[in-house]
C-alpha positions as a LaTeX table, in Angstrom:
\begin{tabular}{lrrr}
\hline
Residue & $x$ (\AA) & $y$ (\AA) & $z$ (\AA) \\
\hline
Unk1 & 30.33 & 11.58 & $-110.80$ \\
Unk2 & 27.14 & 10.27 & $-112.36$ \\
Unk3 & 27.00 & 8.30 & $-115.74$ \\
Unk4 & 26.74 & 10.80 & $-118.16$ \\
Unk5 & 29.90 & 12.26 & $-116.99$ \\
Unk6 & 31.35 & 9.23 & $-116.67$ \\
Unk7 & 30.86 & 8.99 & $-120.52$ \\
Unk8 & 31.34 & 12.30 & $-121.95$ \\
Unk9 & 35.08 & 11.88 & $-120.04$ \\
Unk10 & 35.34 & 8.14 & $-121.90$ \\
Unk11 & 34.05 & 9.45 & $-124.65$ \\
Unk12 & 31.76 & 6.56 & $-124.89$ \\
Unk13 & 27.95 & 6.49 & $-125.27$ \\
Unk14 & 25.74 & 5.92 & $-121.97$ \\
Unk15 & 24.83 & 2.64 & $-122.87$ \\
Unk16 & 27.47 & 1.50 & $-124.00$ \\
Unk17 & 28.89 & 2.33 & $-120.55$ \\
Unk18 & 25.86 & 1.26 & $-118.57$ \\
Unk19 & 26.22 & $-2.42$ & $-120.48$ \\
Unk20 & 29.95 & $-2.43$ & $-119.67$ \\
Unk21 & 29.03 & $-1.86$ & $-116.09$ \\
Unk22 & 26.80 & $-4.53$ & $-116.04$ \\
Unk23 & 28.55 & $-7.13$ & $-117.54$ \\
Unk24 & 27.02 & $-6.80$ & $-120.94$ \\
Unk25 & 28.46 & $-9.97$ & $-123.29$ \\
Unk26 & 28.31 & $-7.54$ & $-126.30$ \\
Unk27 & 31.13 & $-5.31$ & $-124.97$ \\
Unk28 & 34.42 & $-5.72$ & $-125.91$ \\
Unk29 & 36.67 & $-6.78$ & $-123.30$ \\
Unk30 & 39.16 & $-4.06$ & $-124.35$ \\
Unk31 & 35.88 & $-1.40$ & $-123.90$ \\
Unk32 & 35.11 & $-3.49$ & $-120.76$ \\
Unk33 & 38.05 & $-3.00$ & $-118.98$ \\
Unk34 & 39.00 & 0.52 & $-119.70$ \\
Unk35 & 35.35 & 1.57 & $-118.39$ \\
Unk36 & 36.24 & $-0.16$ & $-115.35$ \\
Unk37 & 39.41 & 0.85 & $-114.33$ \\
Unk38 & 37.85 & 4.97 & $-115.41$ \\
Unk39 & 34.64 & 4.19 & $-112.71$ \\
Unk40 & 37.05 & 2.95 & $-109.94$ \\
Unk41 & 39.61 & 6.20 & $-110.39$ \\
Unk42 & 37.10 & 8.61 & $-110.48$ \\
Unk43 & 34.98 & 6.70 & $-107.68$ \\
Unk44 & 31.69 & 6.31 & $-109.82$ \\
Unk45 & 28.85 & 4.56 & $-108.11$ \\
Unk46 & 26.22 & 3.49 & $-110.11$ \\
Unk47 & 22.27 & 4.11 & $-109.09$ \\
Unk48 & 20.84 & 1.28 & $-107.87$ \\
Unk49 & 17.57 & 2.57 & $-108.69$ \\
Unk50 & 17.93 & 3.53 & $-112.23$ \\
Unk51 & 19.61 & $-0.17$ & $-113.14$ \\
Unk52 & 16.58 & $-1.36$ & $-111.56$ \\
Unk53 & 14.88 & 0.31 & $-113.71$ \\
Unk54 & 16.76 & $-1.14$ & $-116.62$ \\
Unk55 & 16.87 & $-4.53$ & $-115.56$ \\
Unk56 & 13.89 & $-5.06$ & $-113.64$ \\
Unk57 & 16.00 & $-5.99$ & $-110.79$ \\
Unk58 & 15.47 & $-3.99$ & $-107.34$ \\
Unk59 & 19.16 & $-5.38$ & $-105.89$ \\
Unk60 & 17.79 & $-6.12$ & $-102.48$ \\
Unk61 & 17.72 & $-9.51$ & $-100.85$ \\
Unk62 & 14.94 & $-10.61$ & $-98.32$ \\
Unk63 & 15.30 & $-12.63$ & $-95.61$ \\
Unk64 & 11.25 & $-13.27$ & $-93.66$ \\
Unk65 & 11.78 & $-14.38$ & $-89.86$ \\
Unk66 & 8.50 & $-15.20$ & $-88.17$ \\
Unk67 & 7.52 & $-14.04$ & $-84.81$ \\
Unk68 & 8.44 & $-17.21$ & $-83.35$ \\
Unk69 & 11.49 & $-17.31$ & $-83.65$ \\
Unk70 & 11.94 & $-13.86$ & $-83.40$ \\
Unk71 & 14.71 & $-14.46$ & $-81.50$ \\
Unk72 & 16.83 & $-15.70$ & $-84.13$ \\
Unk73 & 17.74 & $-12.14$ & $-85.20$ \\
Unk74 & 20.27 & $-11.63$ & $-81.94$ \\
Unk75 & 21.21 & $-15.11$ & $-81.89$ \\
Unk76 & 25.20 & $-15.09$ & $-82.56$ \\
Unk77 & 24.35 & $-18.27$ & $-85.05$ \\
Unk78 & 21.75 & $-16.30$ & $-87.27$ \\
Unk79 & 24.11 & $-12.97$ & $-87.20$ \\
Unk80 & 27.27 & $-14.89$ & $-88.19$ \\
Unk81 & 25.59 & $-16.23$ & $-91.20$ \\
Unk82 & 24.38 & $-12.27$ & $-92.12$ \\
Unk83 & 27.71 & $-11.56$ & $-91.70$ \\
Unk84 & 28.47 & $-13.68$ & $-93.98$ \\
Unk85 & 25.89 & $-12.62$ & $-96.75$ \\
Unk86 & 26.50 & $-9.59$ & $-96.26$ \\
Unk87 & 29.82 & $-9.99$ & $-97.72$ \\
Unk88 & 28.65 & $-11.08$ & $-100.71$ \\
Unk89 & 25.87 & $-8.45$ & $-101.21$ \\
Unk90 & 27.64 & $-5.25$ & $-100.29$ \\
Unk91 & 30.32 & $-6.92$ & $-103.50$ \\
Unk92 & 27.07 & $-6.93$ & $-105.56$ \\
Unk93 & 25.70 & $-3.66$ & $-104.45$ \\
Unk94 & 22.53 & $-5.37$ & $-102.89$ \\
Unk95 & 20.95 & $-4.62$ & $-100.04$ \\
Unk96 & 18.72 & $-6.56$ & $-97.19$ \\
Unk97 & 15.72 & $-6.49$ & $-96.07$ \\
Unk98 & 14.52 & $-8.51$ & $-93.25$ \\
Unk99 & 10.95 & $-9.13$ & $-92.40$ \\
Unk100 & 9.20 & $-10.25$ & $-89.09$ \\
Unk101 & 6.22 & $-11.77$ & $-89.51$ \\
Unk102 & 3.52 & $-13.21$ & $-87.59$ \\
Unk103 & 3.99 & $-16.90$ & $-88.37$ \\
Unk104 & $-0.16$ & $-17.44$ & $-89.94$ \\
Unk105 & 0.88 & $-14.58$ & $-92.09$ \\
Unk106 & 4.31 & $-15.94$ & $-93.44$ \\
Unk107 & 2.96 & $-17.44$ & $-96.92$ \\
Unk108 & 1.24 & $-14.01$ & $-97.26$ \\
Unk109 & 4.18 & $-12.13$ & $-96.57$ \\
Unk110 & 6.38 & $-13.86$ & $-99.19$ \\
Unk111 & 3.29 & $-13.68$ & $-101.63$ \\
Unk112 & 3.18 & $-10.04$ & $-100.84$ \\
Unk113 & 7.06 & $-9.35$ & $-101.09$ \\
Unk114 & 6.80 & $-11.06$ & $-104.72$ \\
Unk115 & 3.60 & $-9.13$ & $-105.51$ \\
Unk116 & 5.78 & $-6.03$ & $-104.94$ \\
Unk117 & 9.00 & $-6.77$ & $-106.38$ \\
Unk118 & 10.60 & $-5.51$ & $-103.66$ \\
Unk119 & 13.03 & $-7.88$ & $-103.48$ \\
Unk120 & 14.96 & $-9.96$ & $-106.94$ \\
Unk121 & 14.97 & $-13.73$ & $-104.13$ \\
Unk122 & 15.47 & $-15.03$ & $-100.47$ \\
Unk123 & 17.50 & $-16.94$ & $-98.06$ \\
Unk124 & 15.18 & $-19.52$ & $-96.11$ \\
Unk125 & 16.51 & $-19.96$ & $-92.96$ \\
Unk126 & 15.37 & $-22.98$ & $-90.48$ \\
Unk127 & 13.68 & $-25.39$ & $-92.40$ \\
Unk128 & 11.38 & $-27.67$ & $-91.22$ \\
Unk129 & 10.57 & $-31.51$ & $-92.68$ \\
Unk130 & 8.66 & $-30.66$ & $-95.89$ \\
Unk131 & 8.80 & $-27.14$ & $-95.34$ \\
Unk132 & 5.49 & $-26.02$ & $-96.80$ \\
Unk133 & 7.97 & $-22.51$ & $-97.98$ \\
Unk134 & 9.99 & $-24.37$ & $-100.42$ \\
Unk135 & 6.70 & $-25.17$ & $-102.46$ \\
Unk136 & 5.27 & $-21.72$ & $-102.16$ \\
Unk137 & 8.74 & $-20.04$ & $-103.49$ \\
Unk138 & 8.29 & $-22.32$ & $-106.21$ \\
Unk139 & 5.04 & $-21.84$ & $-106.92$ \\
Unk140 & 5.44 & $-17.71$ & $-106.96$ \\
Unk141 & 8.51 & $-17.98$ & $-109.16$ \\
Unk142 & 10.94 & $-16.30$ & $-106.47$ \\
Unk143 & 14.70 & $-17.22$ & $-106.95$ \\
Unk144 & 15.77 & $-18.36$ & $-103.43$ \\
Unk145 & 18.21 & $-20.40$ & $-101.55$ \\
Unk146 & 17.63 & $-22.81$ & $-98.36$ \\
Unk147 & 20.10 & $-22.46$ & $-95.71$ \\
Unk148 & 19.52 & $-26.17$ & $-94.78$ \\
Unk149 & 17.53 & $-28.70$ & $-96.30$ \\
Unk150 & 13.51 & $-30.29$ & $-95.73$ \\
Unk151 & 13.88 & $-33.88$ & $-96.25$ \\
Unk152 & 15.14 & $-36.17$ & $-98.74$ \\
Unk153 & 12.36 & $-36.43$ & $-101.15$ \\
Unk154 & 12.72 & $-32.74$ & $-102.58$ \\
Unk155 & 15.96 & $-31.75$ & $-101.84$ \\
Unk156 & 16.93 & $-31.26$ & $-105.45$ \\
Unk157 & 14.62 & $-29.54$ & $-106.66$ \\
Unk158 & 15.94 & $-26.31$ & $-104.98$ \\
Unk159 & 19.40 & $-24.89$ & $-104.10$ \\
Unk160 & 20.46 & $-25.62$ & $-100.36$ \\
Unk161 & 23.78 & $-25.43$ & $-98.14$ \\
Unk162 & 23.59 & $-27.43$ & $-95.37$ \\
Unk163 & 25.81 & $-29.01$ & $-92.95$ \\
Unk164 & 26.36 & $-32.79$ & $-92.53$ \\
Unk165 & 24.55 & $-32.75$ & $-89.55$ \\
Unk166 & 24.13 & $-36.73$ & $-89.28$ \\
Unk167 & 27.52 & $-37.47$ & $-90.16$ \\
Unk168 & 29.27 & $-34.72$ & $-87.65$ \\
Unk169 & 26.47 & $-36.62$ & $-84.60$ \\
Unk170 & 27.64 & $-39.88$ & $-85.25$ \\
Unk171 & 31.58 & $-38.99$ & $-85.32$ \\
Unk172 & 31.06 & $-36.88$ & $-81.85$ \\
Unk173 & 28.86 & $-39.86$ & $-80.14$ \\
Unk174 & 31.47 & $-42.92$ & $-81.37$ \\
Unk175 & 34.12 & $-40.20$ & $-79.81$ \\
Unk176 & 32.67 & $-40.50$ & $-76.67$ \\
Unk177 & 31.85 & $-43.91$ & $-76.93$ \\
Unk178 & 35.34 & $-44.75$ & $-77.85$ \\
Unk179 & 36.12 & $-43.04$ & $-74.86$ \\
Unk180 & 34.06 & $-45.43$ & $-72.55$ \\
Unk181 & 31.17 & $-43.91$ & $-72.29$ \\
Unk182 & 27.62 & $-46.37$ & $-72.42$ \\
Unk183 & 25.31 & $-43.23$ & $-71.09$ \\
Unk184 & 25.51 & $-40.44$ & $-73.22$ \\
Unk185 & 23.64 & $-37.19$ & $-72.97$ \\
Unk186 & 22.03 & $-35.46$ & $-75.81$ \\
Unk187 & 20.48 & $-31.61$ & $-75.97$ \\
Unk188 & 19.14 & $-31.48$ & $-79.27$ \\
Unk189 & 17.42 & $-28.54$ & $-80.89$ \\
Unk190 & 13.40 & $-28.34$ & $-81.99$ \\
Unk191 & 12.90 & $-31.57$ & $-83.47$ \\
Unk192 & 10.63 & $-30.55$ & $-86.11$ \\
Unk193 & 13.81 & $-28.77$ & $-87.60$ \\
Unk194 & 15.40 & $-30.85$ & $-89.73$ \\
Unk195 & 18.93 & $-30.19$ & $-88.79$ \\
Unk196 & 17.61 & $-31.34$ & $-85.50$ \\
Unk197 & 16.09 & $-34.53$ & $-86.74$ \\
Unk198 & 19.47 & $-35.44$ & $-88.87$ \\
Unk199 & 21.58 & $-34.73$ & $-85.36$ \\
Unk200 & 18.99 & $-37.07$ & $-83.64$ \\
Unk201 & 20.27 & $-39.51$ & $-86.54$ \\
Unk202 & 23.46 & $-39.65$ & $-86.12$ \\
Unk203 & 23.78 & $-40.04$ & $-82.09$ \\
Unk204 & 21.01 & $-43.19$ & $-82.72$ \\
Unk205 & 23.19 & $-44.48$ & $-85.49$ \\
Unk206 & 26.58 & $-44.48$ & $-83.31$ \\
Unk207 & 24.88 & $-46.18$ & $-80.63$ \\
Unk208 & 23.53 & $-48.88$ & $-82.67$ \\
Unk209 & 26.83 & $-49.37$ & $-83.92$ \\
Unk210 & 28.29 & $-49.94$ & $-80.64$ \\
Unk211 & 25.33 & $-52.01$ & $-79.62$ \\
Unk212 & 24.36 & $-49.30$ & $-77.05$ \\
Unk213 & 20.78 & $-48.50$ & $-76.01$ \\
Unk214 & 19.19 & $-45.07$ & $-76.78$ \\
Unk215 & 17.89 & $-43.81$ & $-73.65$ \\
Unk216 & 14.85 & $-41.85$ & $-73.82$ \\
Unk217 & 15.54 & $-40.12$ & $-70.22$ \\
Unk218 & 18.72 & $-38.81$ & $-71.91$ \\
Unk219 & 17.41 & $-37.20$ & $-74.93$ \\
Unk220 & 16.25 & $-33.42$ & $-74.75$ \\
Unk221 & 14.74 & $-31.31$ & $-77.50$ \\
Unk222 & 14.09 & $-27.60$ & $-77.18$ \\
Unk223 & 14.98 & $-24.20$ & $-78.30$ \\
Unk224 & 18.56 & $-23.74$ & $-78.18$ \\
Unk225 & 19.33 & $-21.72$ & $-74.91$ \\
Unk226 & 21.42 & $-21.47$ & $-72.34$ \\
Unk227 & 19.14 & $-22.11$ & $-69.61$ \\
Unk228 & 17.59 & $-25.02$ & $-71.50$ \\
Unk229 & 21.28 & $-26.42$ & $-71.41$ \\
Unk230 & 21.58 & $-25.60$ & $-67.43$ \\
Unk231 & 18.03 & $-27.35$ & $-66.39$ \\
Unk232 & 17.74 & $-30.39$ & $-68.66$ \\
Unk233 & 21.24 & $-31.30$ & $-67.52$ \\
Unk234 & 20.35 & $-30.81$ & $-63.52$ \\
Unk235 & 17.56 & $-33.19$ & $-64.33$ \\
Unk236 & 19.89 & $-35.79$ & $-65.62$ \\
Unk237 & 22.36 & $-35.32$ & $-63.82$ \\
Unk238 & 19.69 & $-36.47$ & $-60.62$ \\
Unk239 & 18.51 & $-39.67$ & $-62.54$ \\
Unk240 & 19.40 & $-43.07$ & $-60.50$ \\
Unk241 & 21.91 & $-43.73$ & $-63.50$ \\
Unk242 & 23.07 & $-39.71$ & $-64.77$ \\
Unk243 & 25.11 & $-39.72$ & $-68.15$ \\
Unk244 & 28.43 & $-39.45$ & $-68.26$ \\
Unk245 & 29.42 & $-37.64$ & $-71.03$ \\
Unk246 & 26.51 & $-35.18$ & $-73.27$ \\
Unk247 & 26.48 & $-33.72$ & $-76.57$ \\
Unk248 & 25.09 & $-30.22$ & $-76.65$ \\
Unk249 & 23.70 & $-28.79$ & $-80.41$ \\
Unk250 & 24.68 & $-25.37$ & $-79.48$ \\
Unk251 & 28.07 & $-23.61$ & $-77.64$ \\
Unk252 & 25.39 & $-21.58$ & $-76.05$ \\
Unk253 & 23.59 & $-25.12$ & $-74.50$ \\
Unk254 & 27.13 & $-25.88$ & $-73.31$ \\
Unk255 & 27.31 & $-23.05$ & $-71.53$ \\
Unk256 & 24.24 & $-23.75$ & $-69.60$ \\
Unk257 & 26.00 & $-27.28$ & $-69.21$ \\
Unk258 & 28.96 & $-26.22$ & $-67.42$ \\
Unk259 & 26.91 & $-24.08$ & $-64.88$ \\
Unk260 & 24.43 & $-27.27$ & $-63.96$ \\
Unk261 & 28.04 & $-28.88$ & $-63.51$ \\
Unk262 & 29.92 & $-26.81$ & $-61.39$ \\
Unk263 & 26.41 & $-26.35$ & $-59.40$ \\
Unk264 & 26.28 & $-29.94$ & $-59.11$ \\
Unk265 & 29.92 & $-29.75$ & $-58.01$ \\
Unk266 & 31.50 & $-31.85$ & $-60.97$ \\
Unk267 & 34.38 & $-31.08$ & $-62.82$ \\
Unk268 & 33.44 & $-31.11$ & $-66.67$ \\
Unk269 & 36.15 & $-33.07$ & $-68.64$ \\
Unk270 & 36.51 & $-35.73$ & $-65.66$ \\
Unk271 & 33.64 & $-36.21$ & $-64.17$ \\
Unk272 & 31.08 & $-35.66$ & $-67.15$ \\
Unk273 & 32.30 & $-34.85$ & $-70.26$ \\
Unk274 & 31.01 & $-32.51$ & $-73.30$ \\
Unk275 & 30.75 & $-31.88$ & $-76.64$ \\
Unk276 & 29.30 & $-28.73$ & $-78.87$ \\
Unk277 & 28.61 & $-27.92$ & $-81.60$ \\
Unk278 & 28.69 & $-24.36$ & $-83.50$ \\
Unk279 & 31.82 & $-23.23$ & $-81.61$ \\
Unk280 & 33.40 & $-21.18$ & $-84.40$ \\
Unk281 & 30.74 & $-18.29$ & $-83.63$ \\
Unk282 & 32.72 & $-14.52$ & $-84.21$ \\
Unk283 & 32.10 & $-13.41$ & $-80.61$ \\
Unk284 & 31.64 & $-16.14$ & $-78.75$ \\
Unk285 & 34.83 & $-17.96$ & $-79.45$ \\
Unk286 & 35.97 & $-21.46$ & $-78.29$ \\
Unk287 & 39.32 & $-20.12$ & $-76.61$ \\
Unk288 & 42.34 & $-18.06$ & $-78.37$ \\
Unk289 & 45.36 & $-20.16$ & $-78.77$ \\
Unk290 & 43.49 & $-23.47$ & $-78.11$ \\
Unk291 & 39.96 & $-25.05$ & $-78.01$ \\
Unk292 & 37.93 & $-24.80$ & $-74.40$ \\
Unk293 & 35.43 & $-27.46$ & $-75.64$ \\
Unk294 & 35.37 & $-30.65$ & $-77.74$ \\
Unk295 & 33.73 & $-29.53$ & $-80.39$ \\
Unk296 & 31.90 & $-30.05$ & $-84.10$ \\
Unk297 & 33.09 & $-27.30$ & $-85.50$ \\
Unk298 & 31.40 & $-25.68$ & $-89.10$ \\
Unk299 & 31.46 & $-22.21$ & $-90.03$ \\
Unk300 & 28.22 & $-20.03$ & $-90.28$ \\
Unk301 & 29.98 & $-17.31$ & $-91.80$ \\
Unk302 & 31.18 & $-19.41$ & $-94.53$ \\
Unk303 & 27.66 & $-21.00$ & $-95.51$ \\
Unk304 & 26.16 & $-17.23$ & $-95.32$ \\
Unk305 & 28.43 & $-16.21$ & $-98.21$ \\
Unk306 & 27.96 & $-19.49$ & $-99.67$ \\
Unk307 & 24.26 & $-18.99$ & $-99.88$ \\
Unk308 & 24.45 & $-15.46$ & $-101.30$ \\
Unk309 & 26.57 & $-16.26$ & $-103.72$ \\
Unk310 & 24.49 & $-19.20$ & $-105.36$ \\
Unk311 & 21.75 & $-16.81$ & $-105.15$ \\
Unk312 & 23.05 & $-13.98$ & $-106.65$ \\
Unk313 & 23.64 & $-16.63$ & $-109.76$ \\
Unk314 & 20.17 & $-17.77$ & $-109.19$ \\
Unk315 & 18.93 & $-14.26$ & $-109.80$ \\
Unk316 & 20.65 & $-13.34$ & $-112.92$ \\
Unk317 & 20.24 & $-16.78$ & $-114.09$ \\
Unk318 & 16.06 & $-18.14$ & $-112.73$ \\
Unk319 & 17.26 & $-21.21$ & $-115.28$ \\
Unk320 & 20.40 & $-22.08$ & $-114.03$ \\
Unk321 & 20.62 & $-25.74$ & $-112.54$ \\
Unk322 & 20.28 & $-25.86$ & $-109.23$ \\
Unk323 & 22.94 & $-26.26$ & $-106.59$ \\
Unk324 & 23.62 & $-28.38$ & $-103.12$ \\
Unk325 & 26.61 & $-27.78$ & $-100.92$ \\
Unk326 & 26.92 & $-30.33$ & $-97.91$ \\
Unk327 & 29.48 & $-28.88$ & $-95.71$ \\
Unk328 & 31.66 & $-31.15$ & $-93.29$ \\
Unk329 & 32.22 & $-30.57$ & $-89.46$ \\
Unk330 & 35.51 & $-30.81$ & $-88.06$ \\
Unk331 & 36.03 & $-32.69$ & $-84.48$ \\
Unk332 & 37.87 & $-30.34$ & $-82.47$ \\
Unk333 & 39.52 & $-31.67$ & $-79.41$ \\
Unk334 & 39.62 & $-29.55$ & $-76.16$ \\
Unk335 & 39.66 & $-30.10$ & $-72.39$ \\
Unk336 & 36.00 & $-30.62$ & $-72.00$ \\
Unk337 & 36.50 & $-34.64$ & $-72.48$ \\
Unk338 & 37.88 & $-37.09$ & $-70.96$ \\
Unk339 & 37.34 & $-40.96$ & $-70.67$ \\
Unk340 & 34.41 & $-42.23$ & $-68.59$ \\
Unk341 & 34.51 & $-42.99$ & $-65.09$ \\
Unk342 & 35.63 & $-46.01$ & $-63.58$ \\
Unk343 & 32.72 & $-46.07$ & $-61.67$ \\
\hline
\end{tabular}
């Protein structure tokens, strides 16, 4: 059924229905309602490309990845948070388009994108200190949202959901350190991120707290892989003085963990403990019944519908005050930690 059916049958004028559709505040809610409840029992659809038409809109969403982290597209972290968004957009009939770029291109690519119209705003993903992005959206007018943040100084001046990445560091190092452990482990991400820099934060600020030293021998930063977790933990683990307990940015480090571990022959939980982070991941879940791994736990999927949402009011409202969720970590408890060594 198209919309001129879908009128003749109400009896109603097409723009009359095409307002009530849209949300039109002229329309009654009586006329509202009853166009509704008609274009869900007769299964009406409306055309995307003719209410672009009429509102200027194109109802697609764009999300650029450069060619460096290209590999962000199959990680399980970057697809949870689609899934996420996608939620939200297939409720507002929007679709996605995702962009690889080659990273000296990016600022093109968005200044293209806007050029176009192709798409009504964006989801930033990854953001660095000062990301140079966040002044460039801003600069072309383009309604978007920052999944993360890039440093203090700007942070309000455009919407972001982050998690508190400093707090949920400190809480899992003074868990470890209440625990006994003085030589703590860390496997950080990039540290030009800034989720990466707050994480940093936090394990420095717990061991201040207790008095403790940060060790410089015990602090890795690098793209968040398994492997990276399996050979910067065989390289601590041969130090004169090898941590006893490490705190892993990533499930998928921790995996890489436990392998250097049971190569080493040491039993994870007793002899060297561990803690994670992102462990509520869709397919790569922290046990069934009970948690596997200690963890800092924060859902993805939740802060990808988050983010659509608050851009989806961006969009229909560019002059709507902007908006900043900070999203807590749970500590989640599993067999992965113990208390330190006697020895």
């Amino acid at each position: 059924m198209n919309l001129k059916e879908l009128s003749t049958l109400l009896g109603l004028s097409q723009t009359t229905v095409s307002r009530a559709l849209n949300g039109y505040p002229e329309v009654s809610e009586v006329t509202r309602d009853k166009v509704m409840k008609a274009a869900k029992q007769h299964n009406y659809t409306p055309n995307i490309r003719a209410r672009g038409l009429a509102t200027g809109r194109n109802h697609t969403v764009g999300h650029v990845i450069p060619l460096s982290t290209e590999h962000e597209v199959v990680n399980p972290v970057f697809t949870d948070f689609i899934a996420g968004a996608s939620e939200i957009y297939a409720r507002e009939n929007y679709d996605m388009m995702l962009t690889i770029v080659p990273d000296k291109t990016e600022a093109e690519a968005y200044r293209k994108i806007a050029a176009k119209g192709s798409v009504d705003g964006v989801i930033v993903h990854g953001p660095k200190a000062n990301d140079p992005r966040i002044a460039l959206l801003r600069e072309i007018g383009m309604p978007f949202v920052v999944h993360g943040r890039s440093g203090i100084a700007e942070e309000s001046e455009y919407s972001w959901v982050d998690m508190n990445n400093t707090r949920a560091f400190e809480r899992a190092t003074q868990f470890l350190i209440d625990l006994g452990h003085r030589r703590i482990g860390l496997l950080n991400g990039l540290e030009n991120m800034d989720f990466a820099i707050k994480r940093r934060e936090g394990y420095r600020d717990a061991l201040i707290s207790a008095g403790l030293k940060e060790h410089k021998e015990l602090c890795y930063s690098s793209e968040m892989t398994e492997e990276y977790g399996f050979s910067a933990t065989l390289e601590m683990l041969a130090l004169h003085k090898p941590p006893t307990a490490i705190l892993a940015s990533s499930i998928i480090v921790g995996f890489g963990v436990r392998r250097a571990l049971d190569t080493a022959g040491l039993k994870i939980g007793k002899d060297v403990s561990l803690i994670v982070h992102d462990d509520d991941l869709s397919y790569l879940r922290n046990g069934a019944a009970e948690p596997i791994y200690t963890a800092t736990r924060s859902s993805v999927r939740m802060a990808g519908r988050i983010c659509a949402e608050i851009l989806m009011e961006q969009i229909s409202d560019p002059k709507r005050p902007m908006r900043h969720v900070l999203l807590d970590a749970e500590l989640i408890i599993g067999h992965t930690t113990g208390p330190a060594p006697k020895s």
